[in-house]
KEBA-355391 format. One record per atom (N, C-alpha, C, O, CB): residue number from 1; x, y, z; atom name. Coordinates in steps of 0.2 Angstrom, whole numbers. Glycine has a CB too. Layout:
! KEBA-355391
<pt n="NUM" X="X" Y="Y" Z="Z" atom="CA"/>
...
END
This chain:
! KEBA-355391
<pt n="1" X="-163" Y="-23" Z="-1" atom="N"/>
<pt n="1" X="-158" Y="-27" Z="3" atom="CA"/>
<pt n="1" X="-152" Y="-22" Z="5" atom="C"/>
<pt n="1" X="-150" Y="-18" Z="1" atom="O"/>
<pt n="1" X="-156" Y="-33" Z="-2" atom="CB"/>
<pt n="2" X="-150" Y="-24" Z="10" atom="N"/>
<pt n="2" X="-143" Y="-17" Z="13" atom="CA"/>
<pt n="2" X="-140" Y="-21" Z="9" atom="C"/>
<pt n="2" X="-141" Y="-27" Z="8" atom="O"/>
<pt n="2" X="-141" Y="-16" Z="23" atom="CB"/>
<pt n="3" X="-133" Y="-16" Z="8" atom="N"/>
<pt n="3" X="-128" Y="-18" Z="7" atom="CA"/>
<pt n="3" X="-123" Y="-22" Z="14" atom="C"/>
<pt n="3" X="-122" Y="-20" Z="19" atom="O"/>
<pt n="3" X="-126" Y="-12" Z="4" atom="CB"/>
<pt n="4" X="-121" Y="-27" Z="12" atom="N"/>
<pt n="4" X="-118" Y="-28" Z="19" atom="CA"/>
<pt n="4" X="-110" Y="-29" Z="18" atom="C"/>
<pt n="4" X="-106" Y="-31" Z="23" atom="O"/>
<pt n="4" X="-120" Y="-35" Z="22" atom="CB"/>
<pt n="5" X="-107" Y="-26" Z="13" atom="N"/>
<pt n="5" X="-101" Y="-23" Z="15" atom="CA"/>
<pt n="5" X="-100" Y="-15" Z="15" atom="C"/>
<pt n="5" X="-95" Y="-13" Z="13" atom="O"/>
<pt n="5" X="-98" Y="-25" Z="10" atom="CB"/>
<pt n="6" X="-104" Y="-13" Z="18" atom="N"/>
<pt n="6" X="-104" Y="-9" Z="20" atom="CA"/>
<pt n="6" X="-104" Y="-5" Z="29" atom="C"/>
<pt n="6" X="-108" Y="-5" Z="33" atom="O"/>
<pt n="6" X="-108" Y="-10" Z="17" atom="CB"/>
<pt n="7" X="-97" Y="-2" Z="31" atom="N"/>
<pt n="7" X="-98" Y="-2" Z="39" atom="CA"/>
<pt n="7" X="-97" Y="4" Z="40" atom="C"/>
<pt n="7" X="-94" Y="7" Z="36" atom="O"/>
<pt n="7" X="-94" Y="-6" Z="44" atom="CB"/>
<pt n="8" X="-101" Y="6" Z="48" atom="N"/>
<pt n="8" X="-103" Y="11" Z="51" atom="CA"/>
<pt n="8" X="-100" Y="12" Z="57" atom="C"/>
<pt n="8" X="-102" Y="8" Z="61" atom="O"/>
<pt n="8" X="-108" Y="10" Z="52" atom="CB"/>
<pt n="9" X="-95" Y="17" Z="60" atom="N"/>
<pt n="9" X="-92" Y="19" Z="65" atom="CA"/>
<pt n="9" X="-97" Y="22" Z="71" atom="C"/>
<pt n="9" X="-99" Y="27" Z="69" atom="O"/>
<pt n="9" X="-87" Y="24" Z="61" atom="CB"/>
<pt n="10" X="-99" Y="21" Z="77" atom="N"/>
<pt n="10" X="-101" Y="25" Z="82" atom="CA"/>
<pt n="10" X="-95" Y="29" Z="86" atom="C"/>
<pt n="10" X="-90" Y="26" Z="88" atom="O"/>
<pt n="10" X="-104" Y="20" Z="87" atom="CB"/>
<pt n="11" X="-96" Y="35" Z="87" atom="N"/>
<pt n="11" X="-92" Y="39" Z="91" atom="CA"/>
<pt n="11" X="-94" Y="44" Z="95" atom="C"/>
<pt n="11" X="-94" Y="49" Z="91" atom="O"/>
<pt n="11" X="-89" Y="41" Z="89" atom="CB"/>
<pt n="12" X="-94" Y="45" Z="102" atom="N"/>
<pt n="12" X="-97" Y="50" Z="105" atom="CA"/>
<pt n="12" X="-104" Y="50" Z="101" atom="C"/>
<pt n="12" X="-105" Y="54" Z="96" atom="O"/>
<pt n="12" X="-92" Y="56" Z="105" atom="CB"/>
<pt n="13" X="-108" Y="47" Z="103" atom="N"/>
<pt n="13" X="-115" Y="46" Z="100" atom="CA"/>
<pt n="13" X="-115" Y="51" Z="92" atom="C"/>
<pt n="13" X="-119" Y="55" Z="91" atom="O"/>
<pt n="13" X="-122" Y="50" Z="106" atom="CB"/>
<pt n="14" X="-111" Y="49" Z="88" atom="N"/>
<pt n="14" X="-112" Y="49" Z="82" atom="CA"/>
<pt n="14" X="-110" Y="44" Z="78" atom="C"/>
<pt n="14" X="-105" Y="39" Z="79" atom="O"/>
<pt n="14" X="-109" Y="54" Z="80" atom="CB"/>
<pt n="15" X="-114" Y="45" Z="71" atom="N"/>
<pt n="15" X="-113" Y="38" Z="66" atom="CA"/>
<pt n="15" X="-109" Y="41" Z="62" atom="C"/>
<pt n="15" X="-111" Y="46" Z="59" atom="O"/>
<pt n="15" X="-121" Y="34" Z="62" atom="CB"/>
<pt n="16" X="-102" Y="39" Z="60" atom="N"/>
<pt n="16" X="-98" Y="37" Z="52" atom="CA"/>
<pt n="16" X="-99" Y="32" Z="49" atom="C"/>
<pt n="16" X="-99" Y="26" Z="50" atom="O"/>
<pt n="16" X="-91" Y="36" Z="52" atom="CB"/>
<pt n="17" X="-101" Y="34" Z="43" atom="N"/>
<pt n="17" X="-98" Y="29" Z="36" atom="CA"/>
<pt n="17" X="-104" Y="32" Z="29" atom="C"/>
<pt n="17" X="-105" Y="38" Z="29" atom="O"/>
<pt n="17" X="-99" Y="17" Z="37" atom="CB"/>
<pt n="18" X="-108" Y="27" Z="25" atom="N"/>
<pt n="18" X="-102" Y="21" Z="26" atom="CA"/>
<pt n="18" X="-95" Y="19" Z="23" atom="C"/>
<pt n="18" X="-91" Y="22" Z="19" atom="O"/>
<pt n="18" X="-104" Y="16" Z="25" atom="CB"/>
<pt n="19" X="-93" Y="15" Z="26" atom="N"/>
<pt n="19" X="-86" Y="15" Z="22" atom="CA"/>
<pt n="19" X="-84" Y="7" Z="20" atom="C"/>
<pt n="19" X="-88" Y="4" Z="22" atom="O"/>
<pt n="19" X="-79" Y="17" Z="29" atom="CB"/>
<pt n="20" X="-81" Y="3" Z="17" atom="N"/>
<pt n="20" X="-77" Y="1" Z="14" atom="CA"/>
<pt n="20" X="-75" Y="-5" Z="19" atom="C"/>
<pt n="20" X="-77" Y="-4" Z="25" atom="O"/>
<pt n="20" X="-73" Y="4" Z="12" atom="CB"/>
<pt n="21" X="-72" Y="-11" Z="19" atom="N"/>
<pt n="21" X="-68" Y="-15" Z="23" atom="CA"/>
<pt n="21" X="-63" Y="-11" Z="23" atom="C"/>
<pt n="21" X="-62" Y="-9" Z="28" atom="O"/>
<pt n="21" X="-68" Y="-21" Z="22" atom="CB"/>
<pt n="22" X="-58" Y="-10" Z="18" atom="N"/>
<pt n="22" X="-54" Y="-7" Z="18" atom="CA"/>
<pt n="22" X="-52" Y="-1" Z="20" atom="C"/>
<pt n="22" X="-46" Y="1" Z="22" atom="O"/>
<pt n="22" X="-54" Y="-8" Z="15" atom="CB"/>
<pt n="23" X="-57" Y="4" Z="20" atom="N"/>
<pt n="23" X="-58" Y="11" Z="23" atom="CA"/>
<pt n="23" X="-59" Y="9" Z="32" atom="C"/>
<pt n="23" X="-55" Y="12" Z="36" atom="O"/>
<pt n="23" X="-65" Y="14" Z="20" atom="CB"/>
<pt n="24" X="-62" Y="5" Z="33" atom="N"/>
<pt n="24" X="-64" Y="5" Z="40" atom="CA"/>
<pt n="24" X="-57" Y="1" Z="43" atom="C"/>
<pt n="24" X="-57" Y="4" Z="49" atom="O"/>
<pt n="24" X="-73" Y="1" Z="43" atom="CB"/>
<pt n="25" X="-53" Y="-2" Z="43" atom="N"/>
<pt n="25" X="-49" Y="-5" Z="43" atom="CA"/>
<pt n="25" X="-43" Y="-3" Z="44" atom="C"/>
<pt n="25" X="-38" Y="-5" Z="48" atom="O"/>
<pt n="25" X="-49" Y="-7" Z="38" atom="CB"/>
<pt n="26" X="-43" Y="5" Z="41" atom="N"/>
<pt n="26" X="-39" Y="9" Z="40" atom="CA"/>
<pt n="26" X="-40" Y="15" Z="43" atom="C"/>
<pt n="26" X="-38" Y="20" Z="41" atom="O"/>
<pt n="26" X="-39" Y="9" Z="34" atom="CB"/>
<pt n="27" X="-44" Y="16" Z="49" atom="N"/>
<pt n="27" X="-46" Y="21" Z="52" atom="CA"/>
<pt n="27" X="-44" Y="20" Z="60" atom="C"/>
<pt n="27" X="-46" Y="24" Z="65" atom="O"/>
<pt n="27" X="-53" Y="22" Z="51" atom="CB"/>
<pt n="28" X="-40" Y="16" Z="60" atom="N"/>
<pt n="28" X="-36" Y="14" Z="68" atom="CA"/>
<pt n="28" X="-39" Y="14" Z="74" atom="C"/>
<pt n="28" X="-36" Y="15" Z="79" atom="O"/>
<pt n="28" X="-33" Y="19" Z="70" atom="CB"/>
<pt n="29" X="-44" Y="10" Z="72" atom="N"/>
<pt n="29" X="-50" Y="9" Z="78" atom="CA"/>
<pt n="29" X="-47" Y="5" Z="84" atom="C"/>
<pt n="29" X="-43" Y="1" Z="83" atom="O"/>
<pt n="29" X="-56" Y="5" Z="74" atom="CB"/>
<pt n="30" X="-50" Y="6" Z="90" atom="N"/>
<pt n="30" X="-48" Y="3" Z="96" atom="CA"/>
<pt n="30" X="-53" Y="-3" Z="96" atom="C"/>
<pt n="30" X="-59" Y="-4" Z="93" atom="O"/>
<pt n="30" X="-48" Y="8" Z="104" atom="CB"/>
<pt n="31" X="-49" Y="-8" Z="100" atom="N"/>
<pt n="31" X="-55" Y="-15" Z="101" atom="CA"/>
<pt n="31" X="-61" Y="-12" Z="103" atom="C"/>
<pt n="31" X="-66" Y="-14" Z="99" atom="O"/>
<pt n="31" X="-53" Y="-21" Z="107" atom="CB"/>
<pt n="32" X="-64" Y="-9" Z="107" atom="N"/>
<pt n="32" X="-70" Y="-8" Z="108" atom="CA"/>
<pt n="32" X="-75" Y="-2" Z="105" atom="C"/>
<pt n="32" X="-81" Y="0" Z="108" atom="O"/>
<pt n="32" X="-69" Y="-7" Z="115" atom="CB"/>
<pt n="33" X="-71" Y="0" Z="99" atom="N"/>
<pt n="33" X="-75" Y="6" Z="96" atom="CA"/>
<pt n="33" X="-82" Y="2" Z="93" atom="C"/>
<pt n="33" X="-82" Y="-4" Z="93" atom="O"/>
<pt n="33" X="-70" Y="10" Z="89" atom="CB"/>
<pt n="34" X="-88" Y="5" Z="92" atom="N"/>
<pt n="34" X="-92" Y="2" Z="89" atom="CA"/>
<pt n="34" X="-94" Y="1" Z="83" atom="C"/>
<pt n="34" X="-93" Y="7" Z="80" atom="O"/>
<pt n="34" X="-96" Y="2" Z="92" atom="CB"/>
<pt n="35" X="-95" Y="-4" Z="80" atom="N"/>
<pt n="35" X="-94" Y="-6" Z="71" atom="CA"/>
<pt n="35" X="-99" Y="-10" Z="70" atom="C"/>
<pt n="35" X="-101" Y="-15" Z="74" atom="O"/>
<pt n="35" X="-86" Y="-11" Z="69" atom="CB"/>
<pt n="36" X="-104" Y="-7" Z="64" atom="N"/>
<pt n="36" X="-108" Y="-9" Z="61" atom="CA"/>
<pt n="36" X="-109" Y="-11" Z="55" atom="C"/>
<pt n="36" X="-108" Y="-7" Z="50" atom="O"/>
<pt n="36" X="-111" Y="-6" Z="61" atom="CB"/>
<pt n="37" X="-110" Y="-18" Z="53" atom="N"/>
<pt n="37" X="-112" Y="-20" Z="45" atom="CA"/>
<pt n="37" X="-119" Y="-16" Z="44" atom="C"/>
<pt n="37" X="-123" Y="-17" Z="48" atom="O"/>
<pt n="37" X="-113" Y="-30" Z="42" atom="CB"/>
<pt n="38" X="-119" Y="-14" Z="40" atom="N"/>
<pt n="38" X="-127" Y="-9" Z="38" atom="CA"/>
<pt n="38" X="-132" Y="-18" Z="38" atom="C"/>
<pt n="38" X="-137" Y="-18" Z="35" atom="O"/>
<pt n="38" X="-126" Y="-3" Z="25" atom="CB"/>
<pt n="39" X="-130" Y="-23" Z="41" atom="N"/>
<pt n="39" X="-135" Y="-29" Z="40" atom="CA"/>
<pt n="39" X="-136" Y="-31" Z="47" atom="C"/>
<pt n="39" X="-141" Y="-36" Z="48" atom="O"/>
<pt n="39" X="-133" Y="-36" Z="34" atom="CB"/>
<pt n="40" X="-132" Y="-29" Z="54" atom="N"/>
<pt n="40" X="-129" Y="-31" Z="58" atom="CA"/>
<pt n="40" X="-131" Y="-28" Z="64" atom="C"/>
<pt n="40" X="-134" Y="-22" Z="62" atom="O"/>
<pt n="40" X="-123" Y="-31" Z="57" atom="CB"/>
<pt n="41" X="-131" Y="-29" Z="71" atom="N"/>
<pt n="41" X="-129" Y="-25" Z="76" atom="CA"/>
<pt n="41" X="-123" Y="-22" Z="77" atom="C"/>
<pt n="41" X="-118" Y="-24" Z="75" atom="O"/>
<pt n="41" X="-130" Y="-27" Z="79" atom="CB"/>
<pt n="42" X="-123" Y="-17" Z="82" atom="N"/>
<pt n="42" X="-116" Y="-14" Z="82" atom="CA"/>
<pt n="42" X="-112" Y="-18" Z="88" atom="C"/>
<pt n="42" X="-114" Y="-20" Z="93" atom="O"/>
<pt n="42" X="-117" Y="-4" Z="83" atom="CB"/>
<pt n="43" X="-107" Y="-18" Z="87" atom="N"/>
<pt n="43" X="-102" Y="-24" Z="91" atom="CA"/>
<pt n="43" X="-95" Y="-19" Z="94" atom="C"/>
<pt n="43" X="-94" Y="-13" Z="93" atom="O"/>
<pt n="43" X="-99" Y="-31" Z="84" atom="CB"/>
<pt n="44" X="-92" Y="-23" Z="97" atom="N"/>
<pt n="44" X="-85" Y="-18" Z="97" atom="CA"/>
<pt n="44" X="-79" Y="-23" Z="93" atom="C"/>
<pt n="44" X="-78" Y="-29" Z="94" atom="O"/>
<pt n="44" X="-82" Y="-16" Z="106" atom="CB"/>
<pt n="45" X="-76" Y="-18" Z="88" atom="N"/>
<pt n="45" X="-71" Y="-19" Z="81" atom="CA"/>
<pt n="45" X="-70" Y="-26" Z="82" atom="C"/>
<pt n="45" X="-72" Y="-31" Z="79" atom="O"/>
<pt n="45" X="-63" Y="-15" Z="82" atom="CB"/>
<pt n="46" X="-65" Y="-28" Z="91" atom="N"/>
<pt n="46" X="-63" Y="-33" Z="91" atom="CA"/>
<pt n="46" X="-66" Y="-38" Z="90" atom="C"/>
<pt n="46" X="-63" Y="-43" Z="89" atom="O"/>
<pt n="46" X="-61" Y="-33" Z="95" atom="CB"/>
<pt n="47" X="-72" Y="-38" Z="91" atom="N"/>
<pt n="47" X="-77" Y="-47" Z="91" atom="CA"/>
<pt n="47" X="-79" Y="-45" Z="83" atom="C"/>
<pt n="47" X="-83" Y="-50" Z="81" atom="O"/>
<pt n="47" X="-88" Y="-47" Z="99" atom="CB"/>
<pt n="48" X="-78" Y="-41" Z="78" atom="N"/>
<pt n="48" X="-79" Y="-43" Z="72" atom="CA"/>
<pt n="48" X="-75" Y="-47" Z="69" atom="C"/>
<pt n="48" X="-69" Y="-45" Z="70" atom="O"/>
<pt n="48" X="-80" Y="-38" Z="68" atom="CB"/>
<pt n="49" X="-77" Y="-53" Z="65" atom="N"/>
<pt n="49" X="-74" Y="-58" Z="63" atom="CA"/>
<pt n="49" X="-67" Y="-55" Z="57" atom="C"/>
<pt n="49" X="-61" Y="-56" Z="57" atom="O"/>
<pt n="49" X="-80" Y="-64" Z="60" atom="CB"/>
<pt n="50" X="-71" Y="-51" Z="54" atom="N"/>
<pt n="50" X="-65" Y="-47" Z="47" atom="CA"/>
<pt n="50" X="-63" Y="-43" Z="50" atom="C"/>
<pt n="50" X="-59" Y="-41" Z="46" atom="O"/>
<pt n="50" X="-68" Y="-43" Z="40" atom="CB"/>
<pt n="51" X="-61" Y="-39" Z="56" atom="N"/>
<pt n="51" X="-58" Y="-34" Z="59" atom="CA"/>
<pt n="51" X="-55" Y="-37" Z="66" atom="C"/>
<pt n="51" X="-53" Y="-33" Z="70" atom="O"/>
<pt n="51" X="-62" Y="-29" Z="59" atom="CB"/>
<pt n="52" X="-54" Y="-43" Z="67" atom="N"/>
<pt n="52" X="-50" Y="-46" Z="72" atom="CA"/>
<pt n="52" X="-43" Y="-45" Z="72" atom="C"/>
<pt n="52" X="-39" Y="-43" Z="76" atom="O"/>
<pt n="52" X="-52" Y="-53" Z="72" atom="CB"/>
<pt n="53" X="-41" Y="-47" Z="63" atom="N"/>
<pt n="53" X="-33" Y="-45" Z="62" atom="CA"/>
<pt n="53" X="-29" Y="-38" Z="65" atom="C"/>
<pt n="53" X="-24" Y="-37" Z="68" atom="O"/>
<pt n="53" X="-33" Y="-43" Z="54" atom="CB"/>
<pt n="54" X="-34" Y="-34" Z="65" atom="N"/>
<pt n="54" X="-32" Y="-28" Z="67" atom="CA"/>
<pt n="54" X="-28" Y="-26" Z="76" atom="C"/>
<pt n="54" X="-23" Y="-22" Z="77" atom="O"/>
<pt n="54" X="-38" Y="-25" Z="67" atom="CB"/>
<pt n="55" X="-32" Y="-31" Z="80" atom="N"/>
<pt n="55" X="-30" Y="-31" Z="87" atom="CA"/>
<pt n="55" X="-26" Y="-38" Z="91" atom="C"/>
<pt n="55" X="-26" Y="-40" Z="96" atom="O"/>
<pt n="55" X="-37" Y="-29" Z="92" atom="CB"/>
<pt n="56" X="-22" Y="-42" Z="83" atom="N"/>
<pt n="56" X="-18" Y="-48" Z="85" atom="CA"/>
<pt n="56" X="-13" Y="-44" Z="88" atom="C"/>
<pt n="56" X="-12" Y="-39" Z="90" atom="O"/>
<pt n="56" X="-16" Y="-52" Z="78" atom="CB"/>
<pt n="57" X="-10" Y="-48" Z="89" atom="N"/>
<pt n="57" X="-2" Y="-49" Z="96" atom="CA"/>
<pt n="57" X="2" Y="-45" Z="90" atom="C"/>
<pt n="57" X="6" Y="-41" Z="93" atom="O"/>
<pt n="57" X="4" Y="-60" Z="99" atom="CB"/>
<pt n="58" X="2" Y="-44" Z="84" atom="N"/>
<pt n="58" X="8" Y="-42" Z="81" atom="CA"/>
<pt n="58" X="7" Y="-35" Z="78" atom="C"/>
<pt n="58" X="11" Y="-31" Z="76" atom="O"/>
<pt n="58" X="9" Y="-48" Z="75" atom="CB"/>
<pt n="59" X="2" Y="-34" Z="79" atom="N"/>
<pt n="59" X="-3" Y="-28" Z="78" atom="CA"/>
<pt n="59" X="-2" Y="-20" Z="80" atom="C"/>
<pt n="59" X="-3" Y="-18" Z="86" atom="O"/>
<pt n="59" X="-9" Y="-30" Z="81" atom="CB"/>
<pt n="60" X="1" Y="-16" Z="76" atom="N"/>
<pt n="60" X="1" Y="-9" Z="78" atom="CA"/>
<pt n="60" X="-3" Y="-5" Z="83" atom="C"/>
<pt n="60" X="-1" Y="0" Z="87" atom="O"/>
<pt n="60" X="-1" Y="-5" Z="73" atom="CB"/>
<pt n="61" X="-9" Y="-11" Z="84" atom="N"/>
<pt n="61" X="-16" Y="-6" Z="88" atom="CA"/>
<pt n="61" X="-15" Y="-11" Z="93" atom="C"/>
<pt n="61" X="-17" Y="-8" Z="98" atom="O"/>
<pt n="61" X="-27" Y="-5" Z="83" atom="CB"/>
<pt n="62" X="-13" Y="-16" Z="94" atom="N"/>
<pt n="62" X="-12" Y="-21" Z="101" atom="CA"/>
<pt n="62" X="-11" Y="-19" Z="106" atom="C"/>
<pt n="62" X="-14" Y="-20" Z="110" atom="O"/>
<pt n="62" X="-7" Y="-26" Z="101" atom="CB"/>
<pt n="63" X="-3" Y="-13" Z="106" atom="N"/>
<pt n="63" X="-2" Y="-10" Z="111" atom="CA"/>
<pt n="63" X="-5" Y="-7" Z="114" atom="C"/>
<pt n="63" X="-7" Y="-3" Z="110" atom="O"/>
<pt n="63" X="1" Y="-7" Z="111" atom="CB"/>
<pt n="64" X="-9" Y="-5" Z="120" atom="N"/>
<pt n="64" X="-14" Y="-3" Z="124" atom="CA"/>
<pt n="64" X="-8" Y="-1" Z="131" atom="C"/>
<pt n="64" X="-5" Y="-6" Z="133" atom="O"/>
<pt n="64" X="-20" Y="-9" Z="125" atom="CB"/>
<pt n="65" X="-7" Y="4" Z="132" atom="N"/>
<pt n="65" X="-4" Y="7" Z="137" atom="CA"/>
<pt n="65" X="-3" Y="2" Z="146" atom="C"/>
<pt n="65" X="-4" Y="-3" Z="144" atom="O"/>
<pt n="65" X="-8" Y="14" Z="137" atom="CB"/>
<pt n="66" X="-2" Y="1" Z="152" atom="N"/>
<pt n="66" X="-3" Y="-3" Z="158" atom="CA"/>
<pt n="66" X="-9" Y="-1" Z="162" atom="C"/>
<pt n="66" X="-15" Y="-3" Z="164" atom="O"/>
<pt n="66" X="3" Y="-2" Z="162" atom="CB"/>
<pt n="67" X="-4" Y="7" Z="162" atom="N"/>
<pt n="67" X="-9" Y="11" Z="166" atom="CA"/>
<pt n="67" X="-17" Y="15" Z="165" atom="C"/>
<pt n="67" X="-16" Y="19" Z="160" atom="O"/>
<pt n="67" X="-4" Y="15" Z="169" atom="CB"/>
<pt n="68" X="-21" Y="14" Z="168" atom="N"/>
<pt n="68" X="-28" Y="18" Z="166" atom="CA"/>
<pt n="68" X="-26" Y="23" Z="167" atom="C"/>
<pt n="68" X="-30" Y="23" Z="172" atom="O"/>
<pt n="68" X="-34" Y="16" Z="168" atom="CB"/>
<pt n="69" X="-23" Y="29" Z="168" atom="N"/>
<pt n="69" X="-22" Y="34" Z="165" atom="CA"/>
<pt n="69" X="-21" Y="33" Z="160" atom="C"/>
<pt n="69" X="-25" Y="35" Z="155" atom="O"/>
<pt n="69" X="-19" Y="37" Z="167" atom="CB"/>
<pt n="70" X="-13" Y="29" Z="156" atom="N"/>
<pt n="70" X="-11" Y="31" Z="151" atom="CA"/>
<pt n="70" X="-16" Y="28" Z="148" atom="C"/>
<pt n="70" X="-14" Y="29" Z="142" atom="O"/>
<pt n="70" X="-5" Y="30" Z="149" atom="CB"/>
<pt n="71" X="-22" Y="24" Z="148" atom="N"/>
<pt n="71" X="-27" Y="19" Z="141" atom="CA"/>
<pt n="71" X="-29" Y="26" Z="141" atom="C"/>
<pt n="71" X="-24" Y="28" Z="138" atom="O"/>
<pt n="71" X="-34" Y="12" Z="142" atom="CB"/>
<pt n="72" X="-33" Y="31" Z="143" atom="N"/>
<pt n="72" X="-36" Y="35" Z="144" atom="CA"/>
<pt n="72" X="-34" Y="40" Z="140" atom="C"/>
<pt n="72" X="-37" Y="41" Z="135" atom="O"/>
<pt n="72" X="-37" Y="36" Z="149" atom="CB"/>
<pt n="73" X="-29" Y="44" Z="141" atom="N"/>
<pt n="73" X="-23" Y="48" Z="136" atom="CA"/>
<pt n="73" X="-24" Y="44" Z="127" atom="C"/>
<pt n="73" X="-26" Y="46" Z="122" atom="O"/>
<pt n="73" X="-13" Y="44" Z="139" atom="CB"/>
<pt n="74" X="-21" Y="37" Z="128" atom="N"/>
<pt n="74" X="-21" Y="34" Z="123" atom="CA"/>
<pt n="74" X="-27" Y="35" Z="120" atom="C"/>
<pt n="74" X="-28" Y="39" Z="115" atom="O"/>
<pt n="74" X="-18" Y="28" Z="123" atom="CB"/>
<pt n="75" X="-33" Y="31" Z="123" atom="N"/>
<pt n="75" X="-38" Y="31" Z="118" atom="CA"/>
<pt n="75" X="-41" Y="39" Z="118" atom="C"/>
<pt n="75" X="-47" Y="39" Z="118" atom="O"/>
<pt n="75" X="-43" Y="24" Z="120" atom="CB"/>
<pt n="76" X="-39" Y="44" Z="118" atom="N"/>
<pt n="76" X="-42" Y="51" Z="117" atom="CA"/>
<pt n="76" X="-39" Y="54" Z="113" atom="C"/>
<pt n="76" X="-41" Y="58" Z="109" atom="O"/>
<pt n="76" X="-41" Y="54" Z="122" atom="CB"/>
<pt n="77" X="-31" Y="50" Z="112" atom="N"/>
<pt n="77" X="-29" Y="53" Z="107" atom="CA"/>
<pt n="77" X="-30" Y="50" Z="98" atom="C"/>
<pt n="77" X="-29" Y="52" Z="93" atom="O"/>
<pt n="77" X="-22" Y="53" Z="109" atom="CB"/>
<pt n="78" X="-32" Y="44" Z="100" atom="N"/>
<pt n="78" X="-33" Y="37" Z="93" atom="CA"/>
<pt n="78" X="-41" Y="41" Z="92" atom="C"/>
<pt n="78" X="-44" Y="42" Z="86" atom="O"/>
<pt n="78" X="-33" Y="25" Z="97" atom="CB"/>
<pt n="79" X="-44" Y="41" Z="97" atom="N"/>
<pt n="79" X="-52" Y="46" Z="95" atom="CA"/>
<pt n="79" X="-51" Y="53" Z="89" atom="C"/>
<pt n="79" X="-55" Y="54" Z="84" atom="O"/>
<pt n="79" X="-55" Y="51" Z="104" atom="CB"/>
<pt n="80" X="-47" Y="58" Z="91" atom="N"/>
<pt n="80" X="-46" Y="62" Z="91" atom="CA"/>
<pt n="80" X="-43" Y="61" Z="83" atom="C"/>
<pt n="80" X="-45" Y="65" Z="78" atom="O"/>
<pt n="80" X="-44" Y="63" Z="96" atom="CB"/>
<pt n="81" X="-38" Y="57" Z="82" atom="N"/>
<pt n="81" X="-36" Y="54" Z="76" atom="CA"/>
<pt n="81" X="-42" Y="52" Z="70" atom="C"/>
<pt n="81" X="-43" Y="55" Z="64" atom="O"/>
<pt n="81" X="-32" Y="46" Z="79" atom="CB"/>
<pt n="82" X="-45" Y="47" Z="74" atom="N"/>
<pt n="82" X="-50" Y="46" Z="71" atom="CA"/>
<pt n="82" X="-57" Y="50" Z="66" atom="C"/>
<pt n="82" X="-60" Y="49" Z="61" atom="O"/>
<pt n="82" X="-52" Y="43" Z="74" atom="CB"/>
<pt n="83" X="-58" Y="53" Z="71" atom="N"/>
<pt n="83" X="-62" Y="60" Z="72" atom="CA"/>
<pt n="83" X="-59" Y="63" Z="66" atom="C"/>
<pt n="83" X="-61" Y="62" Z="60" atom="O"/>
<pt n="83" X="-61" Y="66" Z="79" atom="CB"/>
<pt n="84" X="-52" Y="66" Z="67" atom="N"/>
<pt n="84" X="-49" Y="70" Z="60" atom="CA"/>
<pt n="84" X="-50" Y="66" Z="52" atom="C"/>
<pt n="84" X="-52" Y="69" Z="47" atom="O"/>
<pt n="84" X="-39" Y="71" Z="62" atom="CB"/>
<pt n="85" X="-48" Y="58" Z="54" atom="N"/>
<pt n="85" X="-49" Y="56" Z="47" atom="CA"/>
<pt n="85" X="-56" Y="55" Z="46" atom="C"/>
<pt n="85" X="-58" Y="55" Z="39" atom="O"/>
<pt n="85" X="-45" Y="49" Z="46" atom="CB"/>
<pt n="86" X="-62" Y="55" Z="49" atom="N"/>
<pt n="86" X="-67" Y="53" Z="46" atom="CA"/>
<pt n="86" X="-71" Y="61" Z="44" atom="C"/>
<pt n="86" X="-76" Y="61" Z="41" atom="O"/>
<pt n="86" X="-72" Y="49" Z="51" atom="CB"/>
<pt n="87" X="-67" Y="67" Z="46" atom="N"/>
<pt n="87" X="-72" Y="72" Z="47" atom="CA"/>
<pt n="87" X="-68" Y="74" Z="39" atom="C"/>
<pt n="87" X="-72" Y="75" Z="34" atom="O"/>
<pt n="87" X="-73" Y="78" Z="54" atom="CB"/>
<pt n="88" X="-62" Y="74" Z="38" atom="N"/>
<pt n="88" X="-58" Y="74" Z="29" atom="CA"/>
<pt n="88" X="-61" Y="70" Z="27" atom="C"/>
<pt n="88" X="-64" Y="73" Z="23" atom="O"/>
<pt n="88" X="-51" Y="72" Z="27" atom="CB"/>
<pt n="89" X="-63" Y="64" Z="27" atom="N"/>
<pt n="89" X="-64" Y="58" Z="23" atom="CA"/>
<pt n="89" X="-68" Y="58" Z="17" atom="C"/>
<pt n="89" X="-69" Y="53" Z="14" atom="O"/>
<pt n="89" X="-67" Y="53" Z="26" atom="CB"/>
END
């Protein structure tokens, strides 16, 4: 039986984890990164029910730049973030 607290990061066609609710939680993910329960399909962050908190109105990660350049900037730089903490992790 899989564990199902257990989740999986997609990035640039690679898999992270697994990790923790709390670990994955903690990896600053954008609404549309893709996120796996090891019991699940992979979805993006935002449509997971336990990781919804993350992209509320009040939310650190809410802000999303106007312009598509700057999402583009932004989300290269939050990759890149991500990248560093999972490759330490």
């Amino acid at each position: 039986m899989a564990n199902t607290n257990q989740y999986y990061v997609a990035l640039d066609d690679q898999v992270f984890g697994p990790y923790s609710l709390d670990e994955v939680s903690n990896l600053g993910l954008l609404p549309d990164t893709l996120v796996s329960r090891a019991d699940s399909e992979w979805t993006n962050a935002s449509e997971m029910p336990e990781l919804r908190y993350l992209f509320n109105s009040t939310s650190q990660h809410a802000h999303i730049p106007l312009y598509d350049n700057q999402r583009l900037i932004y989300k290269q730089k939050r990759k890149a973030a991500l990248i560093g903490v999972l490759t330490l992790g």
